[in-house]
N, C-alpha and C positions, 0 to 999 in steps of 0.2 A: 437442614437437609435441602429445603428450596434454595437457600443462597449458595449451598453447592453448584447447584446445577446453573444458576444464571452466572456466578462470577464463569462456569468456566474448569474452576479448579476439579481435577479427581481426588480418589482419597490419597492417593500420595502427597498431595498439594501442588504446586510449580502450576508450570505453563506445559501444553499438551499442543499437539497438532493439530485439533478443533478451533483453538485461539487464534490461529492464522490461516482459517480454511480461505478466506476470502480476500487476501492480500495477491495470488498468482492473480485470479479473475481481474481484481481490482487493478495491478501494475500494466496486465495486457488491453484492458479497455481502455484507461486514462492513454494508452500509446496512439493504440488506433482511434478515438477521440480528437486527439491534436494532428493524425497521418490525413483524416477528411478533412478539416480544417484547413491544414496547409494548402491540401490539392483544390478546396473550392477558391483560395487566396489567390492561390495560382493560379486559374481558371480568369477571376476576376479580374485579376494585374495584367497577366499573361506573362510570368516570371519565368516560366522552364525550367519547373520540378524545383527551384530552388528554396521556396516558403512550403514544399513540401519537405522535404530534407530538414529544412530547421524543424518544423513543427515534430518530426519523430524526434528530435535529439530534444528539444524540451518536452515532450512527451515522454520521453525516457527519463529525464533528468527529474519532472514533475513526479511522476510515478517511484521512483527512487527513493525522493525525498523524502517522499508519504510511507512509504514502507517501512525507513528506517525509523522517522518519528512514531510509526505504531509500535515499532517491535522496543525500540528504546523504553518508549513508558510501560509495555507490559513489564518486560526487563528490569525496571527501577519498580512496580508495583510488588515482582514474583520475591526481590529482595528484600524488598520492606516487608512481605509477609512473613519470610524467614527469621529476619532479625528477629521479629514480635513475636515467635516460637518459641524461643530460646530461652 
């Protein structure tokens, strides 16, 4: 019953919306994270918004990546529960 509740799983089993409560939060900080970064860049350089601009697009791109590698391995875990069901 305890390992119910930390894997996550209900009693249906799979993956649920609690699994990825923390992936919006996480995609929009990792953004704004590298959007202050750029702009103290720029600040420092004196570039003209332009190490601002990059830093959202790999901020984006960083936060992306992370998301799909999380949701990927629940995905390949939620499968491998199933097979071992059967």
């Amino acid at each position: 019953m305890e390992d119910e509740k930390r894997t996550g799983s209900g009693s249906k089993g799979g993956l649920s919306g609690a699994d990825f409560a923390g992936v919006g939060i996480q995609f929009a900080l990792v953004i704004i994270v590298f959007l202050f970064a750029g702009q103290w860049l720029d600040n420092r350089f004196g570039t003209n918004g332009m190490l601002t601009i990059a830093g959202v697009f790999i901020g984006a791109g960083a936060a992306f990546y992370s998301m799909y590698r999380r949701i990927s391995a629940a995905q390949k875990r939620d499968d491998e529960d199933r097979k071992s069901r059967r």
